[in-house]
C-alpha positions in Angstrom: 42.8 56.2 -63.0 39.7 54.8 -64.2 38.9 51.3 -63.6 35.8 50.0 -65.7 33.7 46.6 -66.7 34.7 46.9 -70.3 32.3 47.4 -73.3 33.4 48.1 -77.1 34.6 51.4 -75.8 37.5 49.5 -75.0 38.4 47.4 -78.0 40.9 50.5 -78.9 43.4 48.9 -76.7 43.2 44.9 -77.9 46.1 45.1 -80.0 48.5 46.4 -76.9 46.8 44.8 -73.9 47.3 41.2 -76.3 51.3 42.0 -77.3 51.6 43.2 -73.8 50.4 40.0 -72.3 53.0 38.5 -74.8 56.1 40.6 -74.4 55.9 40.2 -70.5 55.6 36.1 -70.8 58.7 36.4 -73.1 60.4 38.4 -70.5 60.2 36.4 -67.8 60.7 33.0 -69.0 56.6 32.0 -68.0 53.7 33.3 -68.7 49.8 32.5 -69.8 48.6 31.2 -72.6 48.7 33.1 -75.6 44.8 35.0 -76.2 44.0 35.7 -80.3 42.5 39.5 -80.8 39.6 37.7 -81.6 39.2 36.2 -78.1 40.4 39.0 -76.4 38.0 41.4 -78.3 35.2 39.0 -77.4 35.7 39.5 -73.4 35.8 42.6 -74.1 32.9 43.5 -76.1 30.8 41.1 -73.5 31.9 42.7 -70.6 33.4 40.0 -68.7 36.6 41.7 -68.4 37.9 44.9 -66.6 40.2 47.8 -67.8 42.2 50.3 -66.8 43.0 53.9 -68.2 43.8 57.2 -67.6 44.0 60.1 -69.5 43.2 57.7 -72.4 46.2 55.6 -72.1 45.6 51.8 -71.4 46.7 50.9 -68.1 45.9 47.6 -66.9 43.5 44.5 -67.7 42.0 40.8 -66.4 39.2 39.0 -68.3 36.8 36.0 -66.5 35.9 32.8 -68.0 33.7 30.3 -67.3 34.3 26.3 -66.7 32.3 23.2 -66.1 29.0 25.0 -66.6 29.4 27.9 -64.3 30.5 26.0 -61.7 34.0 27.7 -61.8 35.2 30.9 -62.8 38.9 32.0 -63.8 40.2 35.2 -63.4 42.4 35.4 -65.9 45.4 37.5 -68.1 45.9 39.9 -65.6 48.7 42.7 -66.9 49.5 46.1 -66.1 51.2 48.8 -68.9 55.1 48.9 -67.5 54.4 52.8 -68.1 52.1 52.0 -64.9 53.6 49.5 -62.6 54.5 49.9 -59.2 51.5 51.7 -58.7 49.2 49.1 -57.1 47.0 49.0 -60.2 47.1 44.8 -60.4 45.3 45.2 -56.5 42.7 47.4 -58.0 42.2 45.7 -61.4 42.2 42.4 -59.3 39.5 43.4 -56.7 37.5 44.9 -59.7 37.2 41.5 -61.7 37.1 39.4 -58.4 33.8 41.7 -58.1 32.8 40.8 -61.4 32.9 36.9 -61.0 30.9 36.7 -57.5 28.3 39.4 -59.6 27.8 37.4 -62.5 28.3 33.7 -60.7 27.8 33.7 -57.1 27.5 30.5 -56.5 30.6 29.6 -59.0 34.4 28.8 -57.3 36.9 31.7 -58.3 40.5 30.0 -59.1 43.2 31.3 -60.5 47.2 29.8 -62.0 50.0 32.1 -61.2 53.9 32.1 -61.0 53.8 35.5 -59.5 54.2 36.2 -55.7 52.4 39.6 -56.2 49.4 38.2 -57.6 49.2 35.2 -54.7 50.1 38.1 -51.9 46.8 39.5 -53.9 44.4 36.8 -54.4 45.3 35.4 -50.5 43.7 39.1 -49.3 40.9 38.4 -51.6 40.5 34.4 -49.7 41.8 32.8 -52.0 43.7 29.6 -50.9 46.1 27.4 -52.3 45.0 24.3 -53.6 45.9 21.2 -55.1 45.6 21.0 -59.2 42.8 18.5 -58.5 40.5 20.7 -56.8 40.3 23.1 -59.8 38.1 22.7 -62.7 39.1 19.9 -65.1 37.0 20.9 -68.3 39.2 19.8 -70.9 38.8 23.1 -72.5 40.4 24.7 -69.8 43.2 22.6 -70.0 43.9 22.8 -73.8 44.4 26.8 -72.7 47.5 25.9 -71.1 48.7 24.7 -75.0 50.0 28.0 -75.7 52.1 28.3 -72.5 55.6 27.7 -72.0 55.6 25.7 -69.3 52.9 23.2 -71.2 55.4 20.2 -71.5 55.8 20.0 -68.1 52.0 20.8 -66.7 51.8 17.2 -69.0 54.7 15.7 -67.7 53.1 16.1 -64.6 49.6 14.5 -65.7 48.1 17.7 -65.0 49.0 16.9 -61.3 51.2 20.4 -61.0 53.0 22.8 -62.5 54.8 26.2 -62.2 51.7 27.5 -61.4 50.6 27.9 -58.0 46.7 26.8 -58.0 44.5 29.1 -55.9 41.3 28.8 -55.4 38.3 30.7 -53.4 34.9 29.0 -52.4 31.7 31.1 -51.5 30.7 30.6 -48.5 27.4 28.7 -49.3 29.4 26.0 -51.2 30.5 23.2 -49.1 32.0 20.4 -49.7 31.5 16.6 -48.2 28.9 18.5 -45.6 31.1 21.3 -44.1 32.5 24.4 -44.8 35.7 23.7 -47.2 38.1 25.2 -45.6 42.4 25.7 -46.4 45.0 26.3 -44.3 46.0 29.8 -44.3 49.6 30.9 -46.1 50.9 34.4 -45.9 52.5 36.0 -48.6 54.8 38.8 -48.7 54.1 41.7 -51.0 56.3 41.7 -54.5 56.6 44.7 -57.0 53.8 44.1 -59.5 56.2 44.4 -61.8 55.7 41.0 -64.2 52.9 39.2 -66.3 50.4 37.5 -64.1 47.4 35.4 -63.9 
C-alpha cells in the first residue's frame, strides 16, 4: 500500500473517494458534510490531502483545511474503500495527514468532529483530547460546512454548543493558553473496526 501527499496524479479517483464519502454517511445514519468534485479536486490538486492506493486501486483518503487564519487546522473526510477496511489503513492515512498539518502549520491547533469510536481511539494516540465545541475554531465558514450534514438541525438546536460529534482537539506544545501549558484530561478509548465514514 502506498500512502502519498496527493498531486493531480490523483484526481483519477475524485469521483469514487466523493460517492464513497456519501454512500458511507447514508449508511450509517451520520456522516460529514457533503464535498463537490470541485472542492475535492481542489485539495487534491494542492496537496493538502493524503491518498491511498495499491496496485492502482483507490484505497483510502483525508484532506486539511485551514480556519481563522491558520490558527486552526481540520483534518478532515477521512474514508477508507470497504474493499480495504479492517486493515488499519484509517491509522496510517490518519498519522500521514496529522503529519501534513504540523508540516505545513506548526504553530496551528489540529481539531477534528467525529461520531466514530475508531477515529477518537486514533486521534487520542495522535494527542488529541476532547474538547468542548467552544474551544474549536468558530470561523463562520467552518460552521456553514456542517450545512450539508445530517445531524445540522440539531448542531443548531444546540447553538453550536454540541452535537453528535465528539470535538477533539490537539495543541502544539508551544501554544499555551492563559500562561500555561493547555492541558486535557486524558480519556482512553477502545479500538473499533474501521469499518464506517469518519472525520
Amino acid at each position: 500500500m502506498e500512502i502519498e501527499i496527493s498531486s493531480s496524479i490523483h484526481l483519477m479517483y475524485v469521483s469514487e473517494i466523493q460517492q464513497e464519502m456519501y454512500d458511507s454517511a447514508q449508511r450509517r445514519g451520520t456522516g460529514i458534510a457533503k464535498r463537490s468534485i470541485e472542492y475535492l479536486s481542489k485539495k487534491i490538486s494542492e496537496g493538502n490531502a493524503v491518498v491511498a492506493t495499491e496496485n492502482g486501486e483507490w484505497v483510502g483518503f483525508c484532506y486539511i483545511e485551514t480556519w481563522s487564519h491558520g490558527q486552526f487546522v481540520a483534518n478532515s473526510g477521512l474514508i477508507v474503500s470497504p474493499k480495504f477496511r479492517e486493515r488499519g489503513a484509517a491509522t496510517l492515512i490518519k498519522n500521514k495527514v496529522f503529519q501534513l498539518s504540523r508540516d505545513k502549520y506548526p504553530n496551528a491547533k489540529v481539531f477534528g468532529l467525529t461520531t466514530g469510536l475508531a477515529v477518537m481511539k486514533i486521534n487520542s494516540d495522535l494527542g488529541y483530547k476532547p474538547v468542548i465545541y467552544s474551544e474549536l475554531t468558530q470561523d463562520e465558514e467552518f460552521w456553514n460546512g456542517c450545512k450539508n450534514c445530517v445531524n445540522y438541525d440539531i448542531l443548531m438546536k444546540k447553538e453550536r454548543k454540541n452535537c453528535l460529534c465528539t470535538a477533539m482537539l490537539f495543541v502544539p506544545d508551544n501554544i499555551t493558553k492563559n500562561g500555561a501549558a493547555y492541558t486535557q484530561p486524558e480519556i482512553k478509548y477502545s479500538n473499533e473496526q474501521e469499518s464506517h465514514l469518519s472525520v
